[in-house]
C-alpha positions as CSV (number, residue, x, y, z in Angstrom):
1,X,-33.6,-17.2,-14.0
2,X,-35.9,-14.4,-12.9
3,X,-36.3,-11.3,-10.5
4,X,-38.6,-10.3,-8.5
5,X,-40.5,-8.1,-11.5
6,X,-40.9,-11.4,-13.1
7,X,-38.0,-9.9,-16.3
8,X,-35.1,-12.5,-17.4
9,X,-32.1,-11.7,-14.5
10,X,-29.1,-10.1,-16.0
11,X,-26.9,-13.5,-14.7
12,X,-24.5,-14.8,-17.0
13,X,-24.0,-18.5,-17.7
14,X,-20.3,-18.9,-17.0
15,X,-19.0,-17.1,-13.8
16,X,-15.5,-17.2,-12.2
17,X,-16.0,-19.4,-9.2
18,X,-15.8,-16.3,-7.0
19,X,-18.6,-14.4,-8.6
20,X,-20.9,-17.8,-8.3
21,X,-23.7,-16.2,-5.5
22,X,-22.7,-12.9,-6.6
23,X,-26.4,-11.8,-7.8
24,X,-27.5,-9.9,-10.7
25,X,-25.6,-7.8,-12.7
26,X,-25.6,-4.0,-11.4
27,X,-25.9,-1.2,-14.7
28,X,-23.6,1.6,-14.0
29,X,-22.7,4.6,-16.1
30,X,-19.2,5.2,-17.4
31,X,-18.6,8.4,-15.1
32,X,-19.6,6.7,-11.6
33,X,-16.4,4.3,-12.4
34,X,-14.3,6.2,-14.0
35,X,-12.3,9.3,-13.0
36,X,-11.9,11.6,-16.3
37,X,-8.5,14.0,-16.8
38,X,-8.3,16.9,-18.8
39,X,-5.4,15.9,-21.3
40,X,-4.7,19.7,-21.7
41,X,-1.5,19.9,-19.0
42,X,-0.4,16.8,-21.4
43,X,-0.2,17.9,-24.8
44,X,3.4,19.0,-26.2
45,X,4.1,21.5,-28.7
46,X,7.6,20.3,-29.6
47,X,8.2,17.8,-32.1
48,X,12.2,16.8,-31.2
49,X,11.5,13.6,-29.9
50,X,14.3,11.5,-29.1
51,X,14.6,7.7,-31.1
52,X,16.0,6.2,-28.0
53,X,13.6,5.1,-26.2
54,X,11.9,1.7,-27.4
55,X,8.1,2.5,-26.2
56,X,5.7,4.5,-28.8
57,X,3.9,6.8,-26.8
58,X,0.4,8.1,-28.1
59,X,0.2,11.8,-26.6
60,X,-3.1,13.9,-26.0
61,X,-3.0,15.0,-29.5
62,X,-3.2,11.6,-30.8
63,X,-0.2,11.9,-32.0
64,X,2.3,8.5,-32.0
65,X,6.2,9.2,-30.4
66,X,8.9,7.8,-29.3
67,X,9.0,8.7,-25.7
C-alpha cells in the first residue's frame, strides 16, 4: 500500500477490527503523549519499612520495598 509521496504506508497487516479504515500510522514523540513527574517529592530517606504488606514497591531511588 502506498501514499500519496509514492513511499510504502506505515499500515500494518493485522488490525483490530476497529482500527480496519483507521489510516496510516501517525509518528509521535514520547513527550506529546506522555506527562513526565519529577520523582523528587517521592523519594524516602528512611529505610524502616514495614514486612506487612504483600506488594514490592520500587521507589524513585530504584530501590525495591515492601510498601
Amino acid at each position: 500500500m502506498s501514499n500519496k509521496a509514492g513511499k510504502l504506508a506505515m499500515v500494518p497487516k493485522l488490525r483490530f477490527p476497529e482500527f480496519q479504515e483507521a489510516g496510516e500510522w501517525e509518528a509521535r514523540t514520547l513527550d506529546s503523549l506522555l506527562n513526565y513527574q519529577q520523582p523528587t517529592a517521592y523519594l524516602v530517606s528512611d529505610t524502616k519499612y514495614s514486612d506487612t504488606y504483600k506488594t514490592p514497591v520500587l521507589t524513585a531511588g530504584k530501590t525495591f520495598i515492601l510498601g
